[in-house]
mmJSON file of the N, C-alpha and C atoms, coordinates in Angstrom:
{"data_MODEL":{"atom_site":{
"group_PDB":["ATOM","ATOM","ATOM","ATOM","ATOM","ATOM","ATOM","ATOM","ATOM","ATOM","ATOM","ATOM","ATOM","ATOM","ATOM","ATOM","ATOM","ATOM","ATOM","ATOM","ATOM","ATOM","ATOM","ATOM","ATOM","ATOM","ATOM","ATOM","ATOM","ATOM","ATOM","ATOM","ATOM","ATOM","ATOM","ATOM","ATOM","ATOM","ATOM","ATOM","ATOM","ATOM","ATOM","ATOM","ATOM","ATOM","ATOM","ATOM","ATOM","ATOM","ATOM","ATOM","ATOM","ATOM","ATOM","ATOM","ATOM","ATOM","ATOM","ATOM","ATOM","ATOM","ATOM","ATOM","ATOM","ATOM","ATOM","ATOM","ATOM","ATOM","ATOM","ATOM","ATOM","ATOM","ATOM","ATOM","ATOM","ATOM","ATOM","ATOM","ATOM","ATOM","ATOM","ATOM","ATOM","ATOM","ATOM","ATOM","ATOM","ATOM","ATOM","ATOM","ATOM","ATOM","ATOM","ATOM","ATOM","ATOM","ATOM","ATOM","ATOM","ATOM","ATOM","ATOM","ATOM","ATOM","ATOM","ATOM","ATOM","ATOM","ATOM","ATOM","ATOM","ATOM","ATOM","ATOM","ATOM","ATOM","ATOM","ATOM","ATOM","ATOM","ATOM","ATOM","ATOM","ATOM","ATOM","ATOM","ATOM","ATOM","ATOM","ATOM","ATOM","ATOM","ATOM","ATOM","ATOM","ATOM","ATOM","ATOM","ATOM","ATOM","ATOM","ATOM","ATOM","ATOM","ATOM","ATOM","ATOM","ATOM","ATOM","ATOM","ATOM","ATOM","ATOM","ATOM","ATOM","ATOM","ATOM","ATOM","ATOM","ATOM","ATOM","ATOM","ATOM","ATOM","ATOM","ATOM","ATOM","ATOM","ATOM","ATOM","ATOM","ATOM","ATOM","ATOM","ATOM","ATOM","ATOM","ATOM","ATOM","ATOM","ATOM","ATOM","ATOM","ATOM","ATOM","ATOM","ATOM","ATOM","ATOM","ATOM","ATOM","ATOM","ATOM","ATOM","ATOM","ATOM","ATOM","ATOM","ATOM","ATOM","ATOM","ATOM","ATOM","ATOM","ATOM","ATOM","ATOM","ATOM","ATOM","ATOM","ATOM","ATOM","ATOM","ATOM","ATOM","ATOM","ATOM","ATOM","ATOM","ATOM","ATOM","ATOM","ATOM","ATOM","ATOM","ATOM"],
"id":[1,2,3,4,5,6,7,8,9,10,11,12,13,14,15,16,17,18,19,20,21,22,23,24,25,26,27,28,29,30,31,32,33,34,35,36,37,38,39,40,41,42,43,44,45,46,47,48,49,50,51,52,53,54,55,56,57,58,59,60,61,62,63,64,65,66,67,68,69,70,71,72,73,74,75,76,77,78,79,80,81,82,83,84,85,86,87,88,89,90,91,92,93,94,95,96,97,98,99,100,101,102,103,104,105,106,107,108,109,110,111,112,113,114,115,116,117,118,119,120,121,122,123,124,125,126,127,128,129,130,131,132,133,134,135,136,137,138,139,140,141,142,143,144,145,146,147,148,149,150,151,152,153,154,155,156,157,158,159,160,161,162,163,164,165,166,167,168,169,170,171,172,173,174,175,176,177,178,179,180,181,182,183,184,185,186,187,188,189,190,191,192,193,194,195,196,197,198,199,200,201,202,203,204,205,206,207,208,209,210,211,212,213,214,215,216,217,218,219,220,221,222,223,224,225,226,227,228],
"type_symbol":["N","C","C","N","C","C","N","C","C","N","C","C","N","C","C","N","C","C","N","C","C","N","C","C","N","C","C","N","C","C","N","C","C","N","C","C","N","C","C","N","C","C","N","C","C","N","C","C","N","C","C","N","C","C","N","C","C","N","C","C","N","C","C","N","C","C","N","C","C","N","C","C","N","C","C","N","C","C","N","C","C","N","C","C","N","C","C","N","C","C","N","C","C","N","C","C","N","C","C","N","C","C","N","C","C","N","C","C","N","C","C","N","C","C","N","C","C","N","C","C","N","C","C","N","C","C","N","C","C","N","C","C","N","C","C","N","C","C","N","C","C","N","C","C","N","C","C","N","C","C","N","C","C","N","C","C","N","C","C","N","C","C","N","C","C","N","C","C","N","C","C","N","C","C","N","C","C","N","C","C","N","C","C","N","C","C","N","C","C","N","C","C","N","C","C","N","C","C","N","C","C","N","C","C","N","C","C","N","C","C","N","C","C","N","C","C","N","C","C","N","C","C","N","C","C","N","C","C"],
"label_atom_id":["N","CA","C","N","CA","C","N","CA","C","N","CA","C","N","CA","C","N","CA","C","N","CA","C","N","CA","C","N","CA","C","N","CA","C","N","CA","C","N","CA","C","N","CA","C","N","CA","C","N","CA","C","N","CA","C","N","CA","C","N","CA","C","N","CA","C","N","CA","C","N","CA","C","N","CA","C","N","CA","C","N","CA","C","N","CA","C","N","CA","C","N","CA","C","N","CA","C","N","CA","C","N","CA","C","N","CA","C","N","CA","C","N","CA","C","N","CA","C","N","CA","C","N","CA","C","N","CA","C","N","CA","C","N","CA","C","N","CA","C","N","CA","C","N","CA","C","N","CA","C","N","CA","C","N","CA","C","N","CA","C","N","CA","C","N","CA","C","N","CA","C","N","CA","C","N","CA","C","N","CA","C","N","CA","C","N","CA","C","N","CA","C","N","CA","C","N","CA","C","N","CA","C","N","CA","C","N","CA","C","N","CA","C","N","CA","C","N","CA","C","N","CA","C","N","CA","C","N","CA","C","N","CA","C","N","CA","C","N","CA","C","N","CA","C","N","CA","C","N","CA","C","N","CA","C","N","CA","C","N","CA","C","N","CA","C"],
"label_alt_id":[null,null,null,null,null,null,null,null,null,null,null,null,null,null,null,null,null,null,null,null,null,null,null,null,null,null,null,null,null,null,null,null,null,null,null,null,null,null,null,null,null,null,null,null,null,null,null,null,null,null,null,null,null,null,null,null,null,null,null,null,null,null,null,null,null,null,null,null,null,null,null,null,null,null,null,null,null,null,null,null,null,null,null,null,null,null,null,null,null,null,null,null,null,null,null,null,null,null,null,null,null,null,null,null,null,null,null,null,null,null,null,null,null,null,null,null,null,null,null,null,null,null,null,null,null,null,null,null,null,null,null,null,null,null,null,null,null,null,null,null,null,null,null,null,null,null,null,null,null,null,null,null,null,null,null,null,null,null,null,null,null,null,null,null,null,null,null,null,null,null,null,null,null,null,null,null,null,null,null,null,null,null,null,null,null,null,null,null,null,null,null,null,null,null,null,null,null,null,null,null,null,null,null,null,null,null,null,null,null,null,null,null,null,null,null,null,null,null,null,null,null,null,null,null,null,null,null,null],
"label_comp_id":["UNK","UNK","UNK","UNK","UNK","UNK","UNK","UNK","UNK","UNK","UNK","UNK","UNK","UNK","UNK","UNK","UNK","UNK","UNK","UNK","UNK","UNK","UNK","UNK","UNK","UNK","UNK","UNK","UNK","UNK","UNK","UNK","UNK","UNK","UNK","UNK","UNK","UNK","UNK","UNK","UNK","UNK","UNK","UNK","UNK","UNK","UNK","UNK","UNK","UNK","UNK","UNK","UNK","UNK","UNK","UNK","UNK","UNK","UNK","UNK","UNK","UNK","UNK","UNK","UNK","UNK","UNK","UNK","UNK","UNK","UNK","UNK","UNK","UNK","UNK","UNK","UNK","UNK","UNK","UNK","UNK","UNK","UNK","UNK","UNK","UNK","UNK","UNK","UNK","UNK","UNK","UNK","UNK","UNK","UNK","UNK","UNK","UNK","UNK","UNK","UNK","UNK","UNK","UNK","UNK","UNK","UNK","UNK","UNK","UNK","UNK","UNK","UNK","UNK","UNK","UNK","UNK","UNK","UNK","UNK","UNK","UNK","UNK","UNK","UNK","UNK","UNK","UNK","UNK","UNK","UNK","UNK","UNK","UNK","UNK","UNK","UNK","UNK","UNK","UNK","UNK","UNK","UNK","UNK","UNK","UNK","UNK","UNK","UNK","UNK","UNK","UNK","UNK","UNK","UNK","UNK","UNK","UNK","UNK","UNK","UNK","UNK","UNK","UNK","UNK","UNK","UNK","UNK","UNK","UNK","UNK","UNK","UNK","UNK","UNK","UNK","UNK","UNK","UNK","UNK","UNK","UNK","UNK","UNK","UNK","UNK","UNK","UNK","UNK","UNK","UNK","UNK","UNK","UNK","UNK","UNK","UNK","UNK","UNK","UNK","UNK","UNK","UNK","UNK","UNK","UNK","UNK","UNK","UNK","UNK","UNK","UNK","UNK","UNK","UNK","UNK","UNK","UNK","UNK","UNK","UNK","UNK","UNK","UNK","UNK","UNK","UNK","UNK"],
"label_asym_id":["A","A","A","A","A","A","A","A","A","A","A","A","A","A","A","A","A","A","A","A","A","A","A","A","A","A","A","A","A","A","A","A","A","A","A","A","A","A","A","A","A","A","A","A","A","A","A","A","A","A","A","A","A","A","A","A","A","A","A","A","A","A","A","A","A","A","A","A","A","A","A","A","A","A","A","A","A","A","A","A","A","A","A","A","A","A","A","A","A","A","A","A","A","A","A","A","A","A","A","A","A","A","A","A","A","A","A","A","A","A","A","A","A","A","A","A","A","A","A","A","A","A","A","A","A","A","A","A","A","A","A","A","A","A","A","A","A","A","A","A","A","A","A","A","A","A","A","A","A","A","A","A","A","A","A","A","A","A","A","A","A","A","A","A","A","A","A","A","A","A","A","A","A","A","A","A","A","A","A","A","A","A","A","A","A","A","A","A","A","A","A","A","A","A","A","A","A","A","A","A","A","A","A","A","A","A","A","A","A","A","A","A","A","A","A","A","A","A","A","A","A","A","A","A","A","A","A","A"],
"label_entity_id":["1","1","1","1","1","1","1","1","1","1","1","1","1","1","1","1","1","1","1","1","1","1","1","1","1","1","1","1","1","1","1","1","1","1","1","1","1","1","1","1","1","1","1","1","1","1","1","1","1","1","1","1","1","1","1","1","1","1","1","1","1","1","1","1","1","1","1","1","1","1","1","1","1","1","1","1","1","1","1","1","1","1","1","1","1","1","1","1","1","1","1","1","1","1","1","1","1","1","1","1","1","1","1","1","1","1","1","1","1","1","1","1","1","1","1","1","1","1","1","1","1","1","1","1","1","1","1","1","1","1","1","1","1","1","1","1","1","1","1","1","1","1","1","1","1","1","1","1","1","1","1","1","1","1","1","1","1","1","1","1","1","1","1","1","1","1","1","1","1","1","1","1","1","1","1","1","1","1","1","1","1","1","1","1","1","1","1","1","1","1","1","1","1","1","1","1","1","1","1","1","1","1","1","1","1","1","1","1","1","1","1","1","1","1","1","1","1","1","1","1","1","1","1","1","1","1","1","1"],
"label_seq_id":[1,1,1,2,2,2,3,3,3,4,4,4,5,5,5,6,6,6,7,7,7,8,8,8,9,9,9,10,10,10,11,11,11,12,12,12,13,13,13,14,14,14,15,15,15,16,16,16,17,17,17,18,18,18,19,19,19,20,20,20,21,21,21,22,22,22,23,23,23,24,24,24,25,25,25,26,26,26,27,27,27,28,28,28,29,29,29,30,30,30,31,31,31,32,32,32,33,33,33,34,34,34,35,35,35,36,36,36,37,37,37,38,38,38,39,39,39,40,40,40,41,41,41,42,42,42,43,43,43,44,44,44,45,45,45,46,46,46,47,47,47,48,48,48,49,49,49,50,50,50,51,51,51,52,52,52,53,53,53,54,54,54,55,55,55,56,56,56,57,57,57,58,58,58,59,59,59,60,60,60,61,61,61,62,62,62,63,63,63,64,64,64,65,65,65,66,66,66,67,67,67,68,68,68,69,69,69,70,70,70,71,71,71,72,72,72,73,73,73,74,74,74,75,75,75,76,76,76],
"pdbx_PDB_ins_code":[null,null,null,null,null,null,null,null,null,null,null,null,null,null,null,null,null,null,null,null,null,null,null,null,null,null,null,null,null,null,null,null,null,null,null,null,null,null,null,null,null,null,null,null,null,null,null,null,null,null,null,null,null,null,null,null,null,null,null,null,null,null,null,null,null,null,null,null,null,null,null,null,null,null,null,null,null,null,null,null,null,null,null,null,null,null,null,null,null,null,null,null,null,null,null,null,null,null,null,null,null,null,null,null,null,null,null,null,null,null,null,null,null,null,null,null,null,null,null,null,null,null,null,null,null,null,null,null,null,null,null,null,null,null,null,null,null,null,null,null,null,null,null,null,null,null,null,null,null,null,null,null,null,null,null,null,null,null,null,null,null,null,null,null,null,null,null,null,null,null,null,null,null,null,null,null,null,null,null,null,null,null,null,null,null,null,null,null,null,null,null,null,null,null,null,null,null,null,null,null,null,null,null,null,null,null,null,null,null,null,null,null,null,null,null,null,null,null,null,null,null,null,null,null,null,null,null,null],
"Cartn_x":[-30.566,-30.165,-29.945,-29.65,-29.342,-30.412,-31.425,-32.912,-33.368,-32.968,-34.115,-32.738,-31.343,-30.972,-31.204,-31.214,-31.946,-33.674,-34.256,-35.94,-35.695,-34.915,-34.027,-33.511,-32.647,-32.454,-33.469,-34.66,-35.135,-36.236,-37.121,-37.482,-37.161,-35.306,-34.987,-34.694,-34.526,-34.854,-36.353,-37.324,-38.386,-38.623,-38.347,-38.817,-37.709,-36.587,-35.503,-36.598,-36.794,-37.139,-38.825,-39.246,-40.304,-40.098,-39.713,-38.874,-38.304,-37.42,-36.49,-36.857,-38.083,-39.169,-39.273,-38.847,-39.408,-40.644,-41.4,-42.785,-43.016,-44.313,-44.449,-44.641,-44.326,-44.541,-45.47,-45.764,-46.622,-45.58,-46.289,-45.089,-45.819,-47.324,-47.59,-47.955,-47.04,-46.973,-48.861,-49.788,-51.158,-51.651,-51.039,-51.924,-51.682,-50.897,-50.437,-51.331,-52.318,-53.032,-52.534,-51.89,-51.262,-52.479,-53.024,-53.319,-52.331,-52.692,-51.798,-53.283,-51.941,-52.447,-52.832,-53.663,-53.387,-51.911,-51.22,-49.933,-49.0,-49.383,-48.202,-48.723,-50.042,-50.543,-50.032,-50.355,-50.121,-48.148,-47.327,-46.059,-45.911,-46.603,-46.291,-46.941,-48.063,-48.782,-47.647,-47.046,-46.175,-44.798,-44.067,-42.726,-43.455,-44.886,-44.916,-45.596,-45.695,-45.73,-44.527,-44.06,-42.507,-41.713,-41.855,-41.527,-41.709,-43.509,-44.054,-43.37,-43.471,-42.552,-41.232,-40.642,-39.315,-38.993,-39.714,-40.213,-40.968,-41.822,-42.19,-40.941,-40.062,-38.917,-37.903,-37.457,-36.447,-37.303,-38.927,-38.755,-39.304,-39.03,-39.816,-37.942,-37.28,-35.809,-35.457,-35.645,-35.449,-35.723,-37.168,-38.002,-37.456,-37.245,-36.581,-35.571,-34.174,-33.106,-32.975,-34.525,-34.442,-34.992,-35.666,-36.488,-35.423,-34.519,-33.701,-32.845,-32.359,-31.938,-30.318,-30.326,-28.47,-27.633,-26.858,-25.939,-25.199,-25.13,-23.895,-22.376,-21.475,-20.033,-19.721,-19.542,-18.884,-17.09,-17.217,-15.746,-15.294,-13.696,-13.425,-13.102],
"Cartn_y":[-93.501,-93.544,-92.136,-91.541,-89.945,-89.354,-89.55,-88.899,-89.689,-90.718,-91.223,-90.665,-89.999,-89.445,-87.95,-87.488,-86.002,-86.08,-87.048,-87.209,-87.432,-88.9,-88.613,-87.545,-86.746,-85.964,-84.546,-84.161,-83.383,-84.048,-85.315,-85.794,-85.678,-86.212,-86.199,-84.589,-83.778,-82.288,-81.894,-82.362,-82.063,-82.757,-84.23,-84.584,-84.142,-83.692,-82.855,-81.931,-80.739,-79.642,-79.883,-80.95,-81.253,-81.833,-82.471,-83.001,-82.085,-81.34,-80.859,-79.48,-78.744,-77.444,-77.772,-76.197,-76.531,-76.13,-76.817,-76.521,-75.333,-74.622,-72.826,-73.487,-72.027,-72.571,-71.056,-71.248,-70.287,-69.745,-68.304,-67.69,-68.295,-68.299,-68.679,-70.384,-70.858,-72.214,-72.712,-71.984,-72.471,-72.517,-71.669,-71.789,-73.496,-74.137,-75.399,-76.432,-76.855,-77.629,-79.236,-78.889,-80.471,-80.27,-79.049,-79.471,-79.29,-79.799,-80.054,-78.732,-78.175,-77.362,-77.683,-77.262,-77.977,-78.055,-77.117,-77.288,-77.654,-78.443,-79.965,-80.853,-81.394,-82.034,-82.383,-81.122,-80.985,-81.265,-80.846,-81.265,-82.547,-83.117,-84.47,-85.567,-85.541,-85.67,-85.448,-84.27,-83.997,-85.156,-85.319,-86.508,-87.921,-88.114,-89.615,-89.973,-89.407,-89.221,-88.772,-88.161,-88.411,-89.816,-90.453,-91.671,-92.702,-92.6,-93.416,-93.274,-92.019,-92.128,-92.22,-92.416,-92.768,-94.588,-94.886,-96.813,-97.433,-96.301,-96.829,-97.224,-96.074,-95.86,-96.588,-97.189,-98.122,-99.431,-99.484,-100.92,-101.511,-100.435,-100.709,-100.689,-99.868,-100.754,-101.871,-102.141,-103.786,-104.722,-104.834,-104.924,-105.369,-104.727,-104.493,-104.983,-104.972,-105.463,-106.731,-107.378,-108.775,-109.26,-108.838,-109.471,-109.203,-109.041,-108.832,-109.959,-111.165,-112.379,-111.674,-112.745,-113.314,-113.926,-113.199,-113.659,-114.809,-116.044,-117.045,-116.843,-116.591,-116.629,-117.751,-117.452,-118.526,-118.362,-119.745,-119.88,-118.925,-118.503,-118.21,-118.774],
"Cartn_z":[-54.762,-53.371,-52.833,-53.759,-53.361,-52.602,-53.683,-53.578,-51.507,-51.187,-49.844,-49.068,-49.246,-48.677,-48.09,-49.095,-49.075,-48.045,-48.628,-47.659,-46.487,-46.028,-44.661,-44.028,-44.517,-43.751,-43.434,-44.288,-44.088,-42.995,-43.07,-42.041,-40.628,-40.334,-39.389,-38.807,-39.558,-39.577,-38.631,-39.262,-38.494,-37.372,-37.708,-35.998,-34.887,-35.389,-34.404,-33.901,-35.285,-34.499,-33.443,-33.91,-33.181,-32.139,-31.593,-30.15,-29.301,-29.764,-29.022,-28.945,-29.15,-29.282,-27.587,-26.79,-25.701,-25.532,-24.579,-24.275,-23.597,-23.611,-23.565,-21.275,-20.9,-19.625,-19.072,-18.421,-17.764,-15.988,-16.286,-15.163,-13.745,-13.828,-12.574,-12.41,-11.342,-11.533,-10.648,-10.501,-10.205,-11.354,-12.724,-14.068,-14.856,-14.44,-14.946,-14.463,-15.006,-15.432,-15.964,-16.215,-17.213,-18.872,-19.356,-20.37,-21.473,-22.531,-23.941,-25.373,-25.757,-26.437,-27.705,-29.249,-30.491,-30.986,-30.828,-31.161,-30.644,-29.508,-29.099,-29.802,-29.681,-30.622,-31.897,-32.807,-33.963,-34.137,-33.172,-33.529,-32.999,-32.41,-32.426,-33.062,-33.652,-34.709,-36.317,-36.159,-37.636,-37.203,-35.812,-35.578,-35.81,-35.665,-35.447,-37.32,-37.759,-39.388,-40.135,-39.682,-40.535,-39.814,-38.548,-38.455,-39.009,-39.071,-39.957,-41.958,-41.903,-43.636,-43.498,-42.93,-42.403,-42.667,-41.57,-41.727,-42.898,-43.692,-44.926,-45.798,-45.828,-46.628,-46.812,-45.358,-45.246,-45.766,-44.623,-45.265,-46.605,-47.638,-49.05,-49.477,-49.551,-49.191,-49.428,-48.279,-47.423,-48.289,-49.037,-49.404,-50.851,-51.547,-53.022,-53.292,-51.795,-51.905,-51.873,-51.079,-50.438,-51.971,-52.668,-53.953,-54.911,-55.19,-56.468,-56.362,-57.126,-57.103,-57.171,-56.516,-56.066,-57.529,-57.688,-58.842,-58.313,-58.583,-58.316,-59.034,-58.024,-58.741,-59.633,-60.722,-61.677,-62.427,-62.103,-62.058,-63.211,-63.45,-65.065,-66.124],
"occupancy":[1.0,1.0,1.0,1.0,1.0,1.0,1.0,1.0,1.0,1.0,1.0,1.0,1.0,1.0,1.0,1.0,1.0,1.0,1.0,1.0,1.0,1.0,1.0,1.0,1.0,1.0,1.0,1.0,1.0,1.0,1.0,1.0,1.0,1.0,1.0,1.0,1.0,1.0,1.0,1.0,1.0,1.0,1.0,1.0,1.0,1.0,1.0,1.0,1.0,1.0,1.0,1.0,1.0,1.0,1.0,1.0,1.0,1.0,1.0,1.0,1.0,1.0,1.0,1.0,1.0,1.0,1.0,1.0,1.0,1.0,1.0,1.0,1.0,1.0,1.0,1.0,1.0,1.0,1.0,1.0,1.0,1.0,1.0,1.0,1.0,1.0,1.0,1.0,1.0,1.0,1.0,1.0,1.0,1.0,1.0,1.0,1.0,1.0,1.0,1.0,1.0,1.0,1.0,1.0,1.0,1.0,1.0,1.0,1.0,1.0,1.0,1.0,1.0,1.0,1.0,1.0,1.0,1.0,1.0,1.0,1.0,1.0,1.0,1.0,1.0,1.0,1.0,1.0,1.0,1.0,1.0,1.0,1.0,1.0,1.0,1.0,1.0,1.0,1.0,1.0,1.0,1.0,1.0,1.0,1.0,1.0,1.0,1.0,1.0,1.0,1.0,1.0,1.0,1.0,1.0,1.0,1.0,1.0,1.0,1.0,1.0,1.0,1.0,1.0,1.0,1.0,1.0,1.0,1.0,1.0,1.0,1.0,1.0,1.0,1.0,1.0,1.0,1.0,1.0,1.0,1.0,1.0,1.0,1.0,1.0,1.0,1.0,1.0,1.0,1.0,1.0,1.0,1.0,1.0,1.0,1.0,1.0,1.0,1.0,1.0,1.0,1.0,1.0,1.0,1.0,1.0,1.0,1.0,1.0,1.0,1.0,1.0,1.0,1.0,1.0,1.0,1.0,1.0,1.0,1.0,1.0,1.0,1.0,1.0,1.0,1.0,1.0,1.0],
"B_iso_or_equiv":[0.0,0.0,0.0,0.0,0.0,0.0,0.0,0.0,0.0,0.0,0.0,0.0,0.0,0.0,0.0,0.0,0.0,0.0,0.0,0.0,0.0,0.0,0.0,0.0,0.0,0.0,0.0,0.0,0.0,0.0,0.0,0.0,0.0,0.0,0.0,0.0,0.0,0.0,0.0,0.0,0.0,0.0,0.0,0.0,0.0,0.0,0.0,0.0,0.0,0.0,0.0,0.0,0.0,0.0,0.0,0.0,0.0,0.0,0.0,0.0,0.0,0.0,0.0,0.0,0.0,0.0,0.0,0.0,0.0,0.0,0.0,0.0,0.0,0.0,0.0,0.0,0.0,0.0,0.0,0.0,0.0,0.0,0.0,0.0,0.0,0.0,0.0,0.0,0.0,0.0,0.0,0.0,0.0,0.0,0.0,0.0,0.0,0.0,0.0,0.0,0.0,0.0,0.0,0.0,0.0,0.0,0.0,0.0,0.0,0.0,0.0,0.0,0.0,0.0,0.0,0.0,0.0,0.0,0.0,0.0,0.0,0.0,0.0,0.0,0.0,0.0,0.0,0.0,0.0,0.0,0.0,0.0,0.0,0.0,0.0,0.0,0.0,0.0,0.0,0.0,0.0,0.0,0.0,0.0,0.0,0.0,0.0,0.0,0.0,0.0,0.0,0.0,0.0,0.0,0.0,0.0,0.0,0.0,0.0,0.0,0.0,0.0,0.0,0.0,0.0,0.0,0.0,0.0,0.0,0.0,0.0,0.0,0.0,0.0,0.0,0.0,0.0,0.0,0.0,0.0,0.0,0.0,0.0,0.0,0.0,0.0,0.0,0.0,0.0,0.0,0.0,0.0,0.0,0.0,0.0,0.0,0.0,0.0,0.0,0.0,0.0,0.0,0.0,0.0,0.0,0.0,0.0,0.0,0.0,0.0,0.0,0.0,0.0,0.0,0.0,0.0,0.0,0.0,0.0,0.0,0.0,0.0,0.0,0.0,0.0,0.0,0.0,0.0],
"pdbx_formal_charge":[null,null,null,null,null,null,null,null,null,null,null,null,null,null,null,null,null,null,null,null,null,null,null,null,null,null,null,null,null,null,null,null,null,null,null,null,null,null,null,null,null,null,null,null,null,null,null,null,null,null,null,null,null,null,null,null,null,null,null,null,null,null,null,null,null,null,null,null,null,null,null,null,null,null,null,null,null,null,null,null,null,null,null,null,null,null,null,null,null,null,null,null,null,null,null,null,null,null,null,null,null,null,null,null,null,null,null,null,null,null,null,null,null,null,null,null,null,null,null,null,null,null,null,null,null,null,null,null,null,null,null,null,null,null,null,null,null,null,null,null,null,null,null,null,null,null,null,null,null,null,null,null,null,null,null,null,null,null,null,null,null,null,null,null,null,null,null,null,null,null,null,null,null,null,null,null,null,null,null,null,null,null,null,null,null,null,null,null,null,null,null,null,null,null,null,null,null,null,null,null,null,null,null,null,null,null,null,null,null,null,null,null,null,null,null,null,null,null,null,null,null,null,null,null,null,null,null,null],
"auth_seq_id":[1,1,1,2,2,2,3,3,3,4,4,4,5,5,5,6,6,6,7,7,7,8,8,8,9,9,9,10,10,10,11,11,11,12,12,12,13,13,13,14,14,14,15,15,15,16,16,16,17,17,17,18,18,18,19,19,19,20,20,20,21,21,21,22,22,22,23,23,23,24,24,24,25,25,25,26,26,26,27,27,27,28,28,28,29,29,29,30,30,30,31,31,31,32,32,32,33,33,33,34,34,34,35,35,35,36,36,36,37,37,37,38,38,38,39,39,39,40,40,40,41,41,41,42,42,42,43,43,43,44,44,44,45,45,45,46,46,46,47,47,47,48,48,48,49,49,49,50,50,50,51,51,51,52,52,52,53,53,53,54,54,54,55,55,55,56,56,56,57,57,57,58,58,58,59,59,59,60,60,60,61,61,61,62,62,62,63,63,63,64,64,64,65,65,65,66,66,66,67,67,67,68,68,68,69,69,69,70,70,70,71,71,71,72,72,72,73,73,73,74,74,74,75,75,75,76,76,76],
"auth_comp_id":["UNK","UNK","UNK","UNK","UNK","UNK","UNK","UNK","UNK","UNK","UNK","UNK","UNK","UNK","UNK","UNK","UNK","UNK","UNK","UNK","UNK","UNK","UNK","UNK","UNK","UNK","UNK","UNK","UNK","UNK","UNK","UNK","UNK","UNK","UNK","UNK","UNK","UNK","UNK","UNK","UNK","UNK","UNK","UNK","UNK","UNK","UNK","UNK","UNK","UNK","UNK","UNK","UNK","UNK","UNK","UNK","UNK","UNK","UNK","UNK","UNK","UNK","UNK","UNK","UNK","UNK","UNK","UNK","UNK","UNK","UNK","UNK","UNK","UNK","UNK","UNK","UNK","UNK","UNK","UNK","UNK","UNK","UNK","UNK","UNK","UNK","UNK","UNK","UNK","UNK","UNK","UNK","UNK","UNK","UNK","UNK","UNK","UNK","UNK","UNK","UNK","UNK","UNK","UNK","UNK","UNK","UNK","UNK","UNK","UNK","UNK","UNK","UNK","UNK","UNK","UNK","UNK","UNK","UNK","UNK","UNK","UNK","UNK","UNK","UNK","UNK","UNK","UNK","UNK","UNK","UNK","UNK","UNK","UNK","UNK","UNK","UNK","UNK","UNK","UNK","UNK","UNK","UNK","UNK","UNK","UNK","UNK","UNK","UNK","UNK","UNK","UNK","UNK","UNK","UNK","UNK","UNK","UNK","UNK","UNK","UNK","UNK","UNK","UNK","UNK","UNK","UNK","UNK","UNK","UNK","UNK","UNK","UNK","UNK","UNK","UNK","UNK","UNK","UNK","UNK","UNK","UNK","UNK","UNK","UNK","UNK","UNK","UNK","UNK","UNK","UNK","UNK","UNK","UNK","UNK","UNK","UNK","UNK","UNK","UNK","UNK","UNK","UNK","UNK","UNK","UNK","UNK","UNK","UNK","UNK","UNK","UNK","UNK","UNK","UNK","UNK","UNK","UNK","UNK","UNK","UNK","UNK","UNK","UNK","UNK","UNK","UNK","UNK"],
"auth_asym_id":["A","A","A","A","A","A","A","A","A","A","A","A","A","A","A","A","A","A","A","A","A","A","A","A","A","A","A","A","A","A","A","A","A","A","A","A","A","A","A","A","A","A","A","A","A","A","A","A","A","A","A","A","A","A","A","A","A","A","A","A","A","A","A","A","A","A","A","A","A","A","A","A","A","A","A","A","A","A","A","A","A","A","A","A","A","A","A","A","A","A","A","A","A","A","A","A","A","A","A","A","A","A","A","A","A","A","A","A","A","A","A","A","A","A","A","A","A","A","A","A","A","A","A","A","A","A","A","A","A","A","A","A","A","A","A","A","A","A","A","A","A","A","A","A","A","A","A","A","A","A","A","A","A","A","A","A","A","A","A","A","A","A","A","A","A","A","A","A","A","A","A","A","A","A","A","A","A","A","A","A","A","A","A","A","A","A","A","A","A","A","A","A","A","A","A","A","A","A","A","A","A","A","A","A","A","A","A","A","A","A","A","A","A","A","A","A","A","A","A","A","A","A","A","A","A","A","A","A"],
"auth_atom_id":["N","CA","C","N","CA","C","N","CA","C","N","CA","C","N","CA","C","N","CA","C","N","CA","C","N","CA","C","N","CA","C","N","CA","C","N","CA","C","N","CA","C","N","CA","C","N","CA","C","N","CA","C","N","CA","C","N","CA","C","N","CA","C","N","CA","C","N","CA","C","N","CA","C","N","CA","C","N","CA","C","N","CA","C","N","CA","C","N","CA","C","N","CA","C","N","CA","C","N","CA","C","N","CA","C","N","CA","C","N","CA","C","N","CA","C","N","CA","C","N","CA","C","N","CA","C","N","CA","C","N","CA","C","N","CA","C","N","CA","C","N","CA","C","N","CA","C","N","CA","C","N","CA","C","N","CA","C","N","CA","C","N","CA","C","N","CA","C","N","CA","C","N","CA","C","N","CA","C","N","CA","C","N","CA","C","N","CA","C","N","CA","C","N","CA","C","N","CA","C","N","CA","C","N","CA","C","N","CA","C","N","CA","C","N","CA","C","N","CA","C","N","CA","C","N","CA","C","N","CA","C","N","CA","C","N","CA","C","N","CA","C","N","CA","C","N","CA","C","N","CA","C","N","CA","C","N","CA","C","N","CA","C","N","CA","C"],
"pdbx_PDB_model_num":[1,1,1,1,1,1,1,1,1,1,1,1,1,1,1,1,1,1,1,1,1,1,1,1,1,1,1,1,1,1,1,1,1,1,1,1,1,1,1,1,1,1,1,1,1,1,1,1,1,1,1,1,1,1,1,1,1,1,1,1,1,1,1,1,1,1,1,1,1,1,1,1,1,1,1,1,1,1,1,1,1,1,1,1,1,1,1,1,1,1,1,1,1,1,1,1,1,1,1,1,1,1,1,1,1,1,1,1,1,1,1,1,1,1,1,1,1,1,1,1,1,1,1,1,1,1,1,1,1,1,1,1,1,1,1,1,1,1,1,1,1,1,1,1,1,1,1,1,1,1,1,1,1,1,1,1,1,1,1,1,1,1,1,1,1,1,1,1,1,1,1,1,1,1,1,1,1,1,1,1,1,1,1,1,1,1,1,1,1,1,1,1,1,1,1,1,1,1,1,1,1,1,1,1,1,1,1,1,1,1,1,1,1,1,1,1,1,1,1,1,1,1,1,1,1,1,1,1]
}}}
């Protein structure tokens, strides 16, 4: 459990710094285009893949916890 703690948090590490990266702006507001550069791309491409290994993670989890049988309490 330690170990998908540690992966968690370095995940949520990157898609932080990938989110919250402000976008480059240009001084003259006629140069703004609305295009997207490779490297918005590429950082949002790197948040929606650590999401995706994020949701693998929990739900292989889920997954493991739901398949491991239920002990019945017995009396003493």
């Amino acid at each position: 459990m330690h170990d998908l703690t540690v992966v968690l948090t370095g995940i949520v590490a990157v898609v932080t710094a990938a989110i919250g990266r402000p976008l480059p702006r240009s001084a003259d507001p006629r140069d703004d285009r609305g295009a997207v550069s490779i490297e918005q791309v590429l950082w949002y491409a790197a948040a929606a893949v650590s999401v995706a290994v994020v949701a693998a993670i929990i739900w292989s989890q889920i997954r493991d916890t739901a398949s491991t049988p239920v002990q019945s309490p017995s009396a003493p």
